[in-house]
N, C-alpha and C positions, 0 to 999 in steps of 0.2 A: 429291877434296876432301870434307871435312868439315866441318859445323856446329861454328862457337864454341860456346864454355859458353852457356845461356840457361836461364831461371828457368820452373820449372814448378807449375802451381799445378791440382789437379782438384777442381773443382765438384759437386756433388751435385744442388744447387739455382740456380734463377736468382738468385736473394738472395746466394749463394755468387757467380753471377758478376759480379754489378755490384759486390760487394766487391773482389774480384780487381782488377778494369778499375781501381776507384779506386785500388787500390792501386800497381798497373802504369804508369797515364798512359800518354804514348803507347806503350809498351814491350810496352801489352798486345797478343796477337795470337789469336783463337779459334783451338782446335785442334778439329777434327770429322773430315774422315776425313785429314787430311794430305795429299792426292795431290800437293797443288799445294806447299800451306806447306810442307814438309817438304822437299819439291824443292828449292824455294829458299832454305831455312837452309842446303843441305847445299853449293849453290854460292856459299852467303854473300853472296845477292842481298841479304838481310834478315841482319841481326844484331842482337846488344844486345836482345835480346826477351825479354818474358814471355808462356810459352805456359797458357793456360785451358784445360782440355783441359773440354770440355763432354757427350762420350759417354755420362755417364750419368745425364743430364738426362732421364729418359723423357718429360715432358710434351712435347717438343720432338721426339719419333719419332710414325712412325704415319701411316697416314690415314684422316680421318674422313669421313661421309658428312655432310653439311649441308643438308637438304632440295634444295635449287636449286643447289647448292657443292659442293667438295671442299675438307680442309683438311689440307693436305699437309703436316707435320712438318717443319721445318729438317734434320734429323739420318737423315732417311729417306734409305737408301742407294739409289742409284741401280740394282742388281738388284732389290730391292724395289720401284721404281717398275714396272722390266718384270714384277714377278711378280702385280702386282696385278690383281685382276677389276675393283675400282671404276676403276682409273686406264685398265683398258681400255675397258671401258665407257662411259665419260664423260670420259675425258681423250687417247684414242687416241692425240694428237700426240706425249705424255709415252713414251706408251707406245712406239711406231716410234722414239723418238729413244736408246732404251737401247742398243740393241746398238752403233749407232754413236759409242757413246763411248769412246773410247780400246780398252782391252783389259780381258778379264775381273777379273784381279787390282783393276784400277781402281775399278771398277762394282762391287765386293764392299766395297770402302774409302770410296770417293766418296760424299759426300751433297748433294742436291739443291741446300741451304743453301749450305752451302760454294762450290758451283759459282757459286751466282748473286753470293757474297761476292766472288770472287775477280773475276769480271766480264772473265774472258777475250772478246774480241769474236769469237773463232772456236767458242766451246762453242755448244753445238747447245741445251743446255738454259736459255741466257737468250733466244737468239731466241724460242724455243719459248713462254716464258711471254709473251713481247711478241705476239705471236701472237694466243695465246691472250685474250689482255687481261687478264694475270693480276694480283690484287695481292700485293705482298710485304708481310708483318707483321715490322714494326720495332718491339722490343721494349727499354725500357730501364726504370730506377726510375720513372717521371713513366707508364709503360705501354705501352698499344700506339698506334700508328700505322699505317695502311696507304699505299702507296705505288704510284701504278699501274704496273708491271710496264715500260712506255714513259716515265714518267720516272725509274728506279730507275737505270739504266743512265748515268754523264754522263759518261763519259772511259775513255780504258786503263786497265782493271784499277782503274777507280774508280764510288762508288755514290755516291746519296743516304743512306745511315748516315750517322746525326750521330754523335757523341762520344759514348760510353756505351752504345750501341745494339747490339742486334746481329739478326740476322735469325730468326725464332722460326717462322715458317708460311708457305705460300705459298697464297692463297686463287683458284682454277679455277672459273670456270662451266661449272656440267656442259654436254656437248653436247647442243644442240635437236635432235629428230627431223630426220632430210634434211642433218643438217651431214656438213661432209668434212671432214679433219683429213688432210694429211699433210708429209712433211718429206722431201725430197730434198738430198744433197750430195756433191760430187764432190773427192778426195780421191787422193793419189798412191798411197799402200797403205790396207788395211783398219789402222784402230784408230791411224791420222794425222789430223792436225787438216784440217777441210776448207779446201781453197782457195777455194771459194766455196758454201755451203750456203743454202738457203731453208727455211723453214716457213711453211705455207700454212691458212688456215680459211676454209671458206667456209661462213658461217651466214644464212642468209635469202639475201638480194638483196647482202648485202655480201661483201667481200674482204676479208681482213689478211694481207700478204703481209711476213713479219720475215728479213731479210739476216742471214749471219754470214759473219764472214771477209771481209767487204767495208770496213770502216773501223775506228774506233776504238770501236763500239758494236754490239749490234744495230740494223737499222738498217726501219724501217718503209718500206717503197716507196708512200709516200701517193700521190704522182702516179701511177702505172701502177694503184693499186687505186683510184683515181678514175675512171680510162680504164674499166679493167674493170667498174667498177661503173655506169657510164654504158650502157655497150653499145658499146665502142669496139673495133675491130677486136684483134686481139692485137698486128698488126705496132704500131699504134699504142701498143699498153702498151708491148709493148717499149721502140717509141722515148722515151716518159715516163720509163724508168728513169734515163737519163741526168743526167735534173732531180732522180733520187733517190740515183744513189750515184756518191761518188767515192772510188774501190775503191784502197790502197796498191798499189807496187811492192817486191817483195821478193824473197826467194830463191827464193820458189814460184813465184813468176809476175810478170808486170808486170801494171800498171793497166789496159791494154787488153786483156791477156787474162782480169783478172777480168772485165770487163766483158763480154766475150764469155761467158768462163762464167755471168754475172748472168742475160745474155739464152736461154741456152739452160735454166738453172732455171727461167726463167717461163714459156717455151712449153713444158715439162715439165709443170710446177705446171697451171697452166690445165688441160693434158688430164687429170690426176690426178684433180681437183677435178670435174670436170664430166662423170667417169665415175660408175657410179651403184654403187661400193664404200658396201659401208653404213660407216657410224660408228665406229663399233668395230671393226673388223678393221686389223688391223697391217701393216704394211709387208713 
């Protein structure tokens, strides 16, 4: 099967693309690396579209250094995340979570932007920014907006974007000396969506522990990193997570086997975290 006819329209400028979107209404749909959009024109999940193709927007690629921040580019390809020194350096999480996305051809196409646009709850890279507490820049005529990373995410394959918006940067605090950053997920072959994956930060005395593949979002395990962050034994986080997720049944597994998987990520996580891996070093 093949995409219906659909209207295509390429950008230069962002001025260019909030012309486009008005022009389009709801019809309009961002083009960045295609992996996902494209997919689904082609099984005619989505029709009746106008695509923006926005690739060569340079202001919107890149990553910059921001004193205390990083300022991650919408349009920055996800091999580019893995090849970065600053993203290894101060964002390690970004960096461990490349190779486990899908397959190479992907990660040469795929952009960071795009990924978090689309808000798959199994991608590895919105847990990651929930994680990390990262903000998203939502970008429209009226300007920018930032969006904390925990509420950008509200539903399947749904964001906080308003109407006219679109995703332009993703703002990262770099890691504090002593932090641990990393991302565990278990998965039936290499470069399949995880059945249940975690990303873990531990900075000071606190915990952010972000689920994927566990519901309809990323999902923050507040109660288990409340346990942890108390000085609660682990069987205890464990048993907390139950208060924090309630994991679909599907083809890959049932509910209680993500759950099982949920619990064995944590006592994973935990000894990850509490090994003394520096910062920056990858998975």
């Amino acid at each position: 099967m093949k995409a219906s006819k659909v209207a295509y329209g390429r950008a230069e400028t962002l001025d260019d693309v909030f012309g486009l979107m008005d022009e389009a209404g709801e019809r309009a749909r961002i083009l960045a690396g295609g992996q996902s959009l494209v997919a689904a024109l082609n099984l005619r999940l989505d029709e009746d579209v106008a695509l923006i193709d926005i690739n060569r927007i340079q202001e919107l690629s890149g990553i910059a250094d921001r004193d205390d921040a990083l300022r991650i580019g919408a349009l920055t390809r996800h091999v580019d995340l893995g090849a970065s020194t600053l993203i290894a350096e101060h964002a390690p999480l970004l960096h461990q979570a490349v190779p486990l996305i899908a397959h190479a051809a992907i990660r040469c196409r795929g952009t960071i932007g795009g990924s978090l646009a689309n808000a798959d709850p199994a991608a590895e890279l919105a847990a990651c920014v929930v994680a990390l507490d990262a903000e998203i820049v939502a970008t429209s005529r009226a300007g920018e907006r930032r969006i904390p990373a925990s509420r950008f995410f509200t539903g399947l394959f749904d964001t906080a974007l308003r109407p006219g918006e679109l995703i332009s940067a993703i703002i990262v605090r770099k890691a504090e000396p002593g932090e641990r950053q990393r991302i565990l997920e278990l998965a039936r072959r290499s470069g399949d969506f995880a059945i249940v994956g975690l990303a873990g930060v531990r900075r000071g005395q606190s915990t952010r522990l972000a689920y994927f593949g566990a519901g309809d979002t990323p999902i923050l395990a507040t109660n288990a990193m409340k346990a942890l962050d108390a000085g609660a034994t682990l069987d205890a986080a464990v048993a907390a997570l139950s208060n924090d997720l309630d994991p679909p049944s599907d083809a890959n597994g049932s509910a209680r086997y993500r759950m099982h998987l949920a619990a064995v990520l944590l006592r994973r996580m935990v000894a990850e975290l509490s090994s003394g891996s520096h910062v920056g070093m990858a998975a």
